[in-house]
N, C-alpha and C positions, 0 to 999 in steps of 0.2 A: 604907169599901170597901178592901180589901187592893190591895197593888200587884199580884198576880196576876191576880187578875180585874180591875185597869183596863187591864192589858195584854192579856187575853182580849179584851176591849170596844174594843181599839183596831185589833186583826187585820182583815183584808179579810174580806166578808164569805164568799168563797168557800169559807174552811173551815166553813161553816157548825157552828159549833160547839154551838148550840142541838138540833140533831137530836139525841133522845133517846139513841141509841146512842154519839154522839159527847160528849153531854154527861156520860156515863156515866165516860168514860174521861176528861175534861177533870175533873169533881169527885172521883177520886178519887185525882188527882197534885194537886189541891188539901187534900183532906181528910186520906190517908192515903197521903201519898206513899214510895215504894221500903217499905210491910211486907208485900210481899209473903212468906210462910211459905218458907224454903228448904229445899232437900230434898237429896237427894244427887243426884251429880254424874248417874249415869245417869238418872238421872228428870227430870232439865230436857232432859236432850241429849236426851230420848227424844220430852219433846214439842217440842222443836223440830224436831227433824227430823218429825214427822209433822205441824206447820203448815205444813214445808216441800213436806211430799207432798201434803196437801191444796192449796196454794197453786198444783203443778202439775197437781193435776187440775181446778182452777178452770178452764185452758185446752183442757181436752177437748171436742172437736167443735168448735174453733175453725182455724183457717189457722194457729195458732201454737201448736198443740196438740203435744206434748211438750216444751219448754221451760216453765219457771218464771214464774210469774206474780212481776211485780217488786216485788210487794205489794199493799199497801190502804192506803186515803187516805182522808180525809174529803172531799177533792174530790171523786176520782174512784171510791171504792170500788174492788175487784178489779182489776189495771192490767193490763195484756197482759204475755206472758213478755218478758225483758229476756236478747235475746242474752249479752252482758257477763257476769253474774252467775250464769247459767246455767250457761256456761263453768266458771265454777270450782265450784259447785254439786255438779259430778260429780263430783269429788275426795272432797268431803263424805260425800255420800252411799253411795263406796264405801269411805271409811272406818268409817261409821257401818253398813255392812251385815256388817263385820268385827265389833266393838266392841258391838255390841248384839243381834247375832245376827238380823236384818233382811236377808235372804237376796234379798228384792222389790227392795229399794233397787237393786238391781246393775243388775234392769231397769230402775228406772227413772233411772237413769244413761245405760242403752243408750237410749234413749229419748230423751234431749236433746240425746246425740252424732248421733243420725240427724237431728233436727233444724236440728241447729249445721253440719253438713254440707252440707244441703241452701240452707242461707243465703250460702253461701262467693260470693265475685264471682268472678270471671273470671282474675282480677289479683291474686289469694290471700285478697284483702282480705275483713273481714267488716263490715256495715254496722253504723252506731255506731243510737245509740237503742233502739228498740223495734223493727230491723228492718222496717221500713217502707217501701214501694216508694220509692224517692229518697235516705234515710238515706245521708247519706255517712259514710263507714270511719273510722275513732279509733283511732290506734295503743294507745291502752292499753286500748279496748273489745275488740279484737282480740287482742292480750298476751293477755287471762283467758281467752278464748276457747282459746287454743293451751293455755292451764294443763289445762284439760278434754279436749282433744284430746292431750296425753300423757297425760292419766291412762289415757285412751281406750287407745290405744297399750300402754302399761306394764305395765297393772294387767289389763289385757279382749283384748289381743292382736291389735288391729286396725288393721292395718297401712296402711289406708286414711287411719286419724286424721294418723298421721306425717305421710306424704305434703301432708297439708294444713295441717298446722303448717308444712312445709319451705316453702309456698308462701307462707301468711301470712308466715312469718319472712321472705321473700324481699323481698314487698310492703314491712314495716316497713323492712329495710335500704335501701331505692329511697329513703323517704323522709325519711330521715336526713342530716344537715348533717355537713360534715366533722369539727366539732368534737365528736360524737358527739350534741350534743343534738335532741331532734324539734320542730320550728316548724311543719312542716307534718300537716295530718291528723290536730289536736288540738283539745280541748275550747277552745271559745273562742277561741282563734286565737293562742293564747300556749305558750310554753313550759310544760310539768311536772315539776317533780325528781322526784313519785309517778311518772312513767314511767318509774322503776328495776324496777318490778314488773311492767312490760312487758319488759323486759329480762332478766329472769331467767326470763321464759317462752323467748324467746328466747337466750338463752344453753342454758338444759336443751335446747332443740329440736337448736340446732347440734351439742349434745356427742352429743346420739343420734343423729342424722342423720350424723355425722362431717360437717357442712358447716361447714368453718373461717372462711370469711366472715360469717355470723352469730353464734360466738364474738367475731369480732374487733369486730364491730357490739355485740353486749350489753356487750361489758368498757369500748368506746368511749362509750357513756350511763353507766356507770357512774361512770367517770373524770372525764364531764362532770356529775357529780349531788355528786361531790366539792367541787367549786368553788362548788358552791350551798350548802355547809355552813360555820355560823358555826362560831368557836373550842367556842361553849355546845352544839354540837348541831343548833341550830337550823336551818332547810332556808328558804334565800329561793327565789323564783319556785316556788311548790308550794302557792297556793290555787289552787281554781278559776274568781276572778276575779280580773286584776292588782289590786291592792294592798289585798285584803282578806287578815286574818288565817287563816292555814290551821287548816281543822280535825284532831283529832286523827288523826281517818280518814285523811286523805292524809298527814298528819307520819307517823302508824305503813304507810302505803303506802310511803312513801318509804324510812325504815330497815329493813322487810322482803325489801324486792326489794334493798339493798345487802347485808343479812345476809344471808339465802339465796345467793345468789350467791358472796357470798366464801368458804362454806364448803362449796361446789360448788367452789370452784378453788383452796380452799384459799391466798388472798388475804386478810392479814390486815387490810390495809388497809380492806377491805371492811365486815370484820366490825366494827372499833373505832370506826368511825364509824356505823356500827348501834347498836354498843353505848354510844357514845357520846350518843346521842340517847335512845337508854333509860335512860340513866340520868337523863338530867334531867329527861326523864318521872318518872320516880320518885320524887325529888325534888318535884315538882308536887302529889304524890297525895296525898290524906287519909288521914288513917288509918282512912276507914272506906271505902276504894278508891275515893273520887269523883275524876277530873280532870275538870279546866276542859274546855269545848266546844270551845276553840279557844285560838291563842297566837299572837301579833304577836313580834316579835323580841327578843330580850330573854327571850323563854318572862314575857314579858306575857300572866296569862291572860283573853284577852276574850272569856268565855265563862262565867264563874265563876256564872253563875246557871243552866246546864245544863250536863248530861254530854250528851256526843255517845258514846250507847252501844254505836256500832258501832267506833268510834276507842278504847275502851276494852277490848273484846274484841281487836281486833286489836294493843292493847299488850300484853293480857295474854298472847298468841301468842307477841310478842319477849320478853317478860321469861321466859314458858317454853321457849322456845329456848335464850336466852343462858345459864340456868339448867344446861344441860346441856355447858355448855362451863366449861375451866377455871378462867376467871376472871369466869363468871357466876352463881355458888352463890347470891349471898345474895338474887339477882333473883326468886326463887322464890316469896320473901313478899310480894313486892307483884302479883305473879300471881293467889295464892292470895285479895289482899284485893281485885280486881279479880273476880272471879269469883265471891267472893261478896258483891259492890256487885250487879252483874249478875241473878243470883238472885233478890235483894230484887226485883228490877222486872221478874220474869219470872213471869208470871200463867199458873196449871196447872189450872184449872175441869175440861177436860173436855167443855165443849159446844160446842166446834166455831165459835164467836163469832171473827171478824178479831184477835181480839188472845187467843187463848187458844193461849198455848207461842211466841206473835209474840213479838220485843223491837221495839219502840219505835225510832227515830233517836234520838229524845232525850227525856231527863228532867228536869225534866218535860218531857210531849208536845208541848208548844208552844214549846221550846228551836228554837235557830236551828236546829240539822241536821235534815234531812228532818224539819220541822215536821208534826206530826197524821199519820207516815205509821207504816206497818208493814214497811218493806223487806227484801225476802228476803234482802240477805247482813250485815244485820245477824245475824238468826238463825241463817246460816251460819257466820259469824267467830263465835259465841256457841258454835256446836256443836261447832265446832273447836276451842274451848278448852277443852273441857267433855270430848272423846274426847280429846287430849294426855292431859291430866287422869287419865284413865282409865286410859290404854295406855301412856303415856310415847313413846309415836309420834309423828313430827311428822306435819301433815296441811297439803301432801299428802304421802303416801308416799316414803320415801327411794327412789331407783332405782337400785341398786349402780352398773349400767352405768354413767349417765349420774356419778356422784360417782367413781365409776376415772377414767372420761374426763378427768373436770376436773383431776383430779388427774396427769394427764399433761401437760394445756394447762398448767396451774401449774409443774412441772415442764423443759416444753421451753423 
């Protein structure tokens, strides 16, 4: 018996993995894992973004009907929309309504902003989980949220979105420790270095807002996401459980929201320690674009028997960033083999089946990250890479405005 299947055989029974449907996709990351046929780059982005429109009309007629379904599971099949992911969702979608000539998408952008709106507390804050009566607020669940509520703003001209990023941002600032880092109103009840990416939702909000206290609030996480970085790159306190290894997800969460940021204020400090971390990503990768699922200190990868494909997409985002700045040229190639790692494990059938144009958490399916699921911003960071790719754009959209601004804040 292979070691595959005696690790299959060892799973709780809840993934029910014997269900036909499920067994389907479990023997063919045994049989013929990642050949999946690649195609060009608008043909994957194309069915991604349309598992993603399907995945939000899966909540139509429901109380959480305009938001994104957070995916499909073998647990639970079809999951409710996922405030969070949603959030940044809109960004996507009106990139991809530019980029592929998807004109609909805008609606249904407008559409998850009325949503996401209608979910706001009292206190700016937005509930963490599935928005669920009781759901208490997540500084970084809220961070993506505000990401979609500028796009809302920027891109769709709705001045209402602002106003409620300005509140959320206000909320995140209340909850913040002097040292810039958040302990409170977080996953688990611990610190995140990934809430840099809440931070630079926060930071864009203050620069358009001209609210200088939420500048001073995002540069302050920032500066404290600093100290969490080893000499190697490496990011301590940034799993999402004290002393387990971070996955790539939140490691390329973390150098994101520090890269973005510093090249909004033009901070180079920002940027090298971004880049800093990407590169020893890069370093890690195969030459046929696989990284480890996950890395312990040291860029120990304890993860080497899956990719965590949504932490791969979203390196492939920083490597196509840094690509575009002066001293990140050669980052390009390991972008390009990350993208087409990605493709390999991205299934284009056609018939409308939970995993036709989905990626996966992990490869194979039964890897640690989002074990047996289909989660929507995997597919997002996949589509995002895939429209870069495309456009030479970043996604989301630059905003003049807000990158003057910062460039003032940089400046004074």
């Amino acid at each position: 018996m292979s070691a595959a299947v005696t690790r299959l055989l060892d799973l709780p029974r809840r993934y029910r993995p014997w269900v036909p449907a499920h067994l389907r996709l479990v023997l063919r990351d045994i049989v013929a894992p990642g050949r999946a046929v690649p195609g060009r780059h608008d043909e994957h982005a194309l069915a991604a973004i349309q598992w993603l429109e399907r995945a939000q009309d899966r909540r139509e007629g429901q109380p959480d009907a305009g938001g994104v379904s957070a995916g499909w599971s073998f647990e639970d099949g079809w999951l409710p929309s996922y405030p969070e992911t949603s959030g940044y969702i809109v960004e996507t979608f009106l990139a991809a309504a530019r980029s592929l000539e998807r004109p609909s998408l805008v609606d249904r952008a407008q559409r998850i902003l009325d949503w996401e709106l209608g979910l706001q507390l009292p206190d700016g804050a937005f509930p963490g989980h599935f928005g669920e009566a009781g759901s208490r607020p997540v500084i970084f669940n809220t961070g993506q949220i505000m990401h979609g509520l500028i796009a809302g703003y920027g891109q769709l001209g709705r001045p209402e979105c602002l106003a409620a990023a300005v509140r959320a941002g206000r909320w995140m600032l209340a909850q913040q420790d002097a040292d810039g880092c958040w302990r409170r109103s977080v996953h688990n009840g611990i610190p995140h270095t990934y809430n840099t990416r809440a931070a630079w939702a926060l930071l864009r909000t203050g620069l358009l807002a001209d609210e200088p206290m939420l500048v001073r609030a995002a540069r302050a996480n920032l500066d404290w996401a600093l100290t969490q970085q080893d000499a190697d790159g490496w990011f301590r306190n940034n799993a999402f459980r004290e002393g387990e290894p971070p996955f790539t997800h939140t490691i390329a969460y973390a150098a994101r929201g520090l890269l973005e940021s510093g090249l909004l204020l033009g901070e180079s400090r920002y940027v090298v320690a971004a880049e800093r971390t990407a590169r020893a990503l890069a370093g890690q990768q195969r030459a046929d674009g696989f990284l480890a699922g996950a890395f312990a200190a040291g860029w120990v990868g304890e993860g080497r028997r899956y990719c965590c494909l949504t932490g791969l997409a979203q390196t492939a985002l920083i490597w196509q960033r840094l690509a575009q700045t002066p001293t990140g040229h050669d980052l390009a190639e390991h972008a390009e083999r990350a993208i087409a790692y990605l493709k390999r494990q991205h299934r284009r059938r056609g018939d409308g089946a939970p995993d036709d144009g989905g990626i996966a958490g992990s490869a194979p399916i039964w890897g640690r990250y989002s074990r047996f699921e289909y989660p929507n911003w995997a597919a997002k960071f996949f589509a995002d890479a895939l429209l870069v790719g495309l456009s030479g754009e970043p996604v989301p959209a630059a905003d003049p405005v807000v990158a003057a601004q910062g460039r003032e804040v940089a400046d004074a």
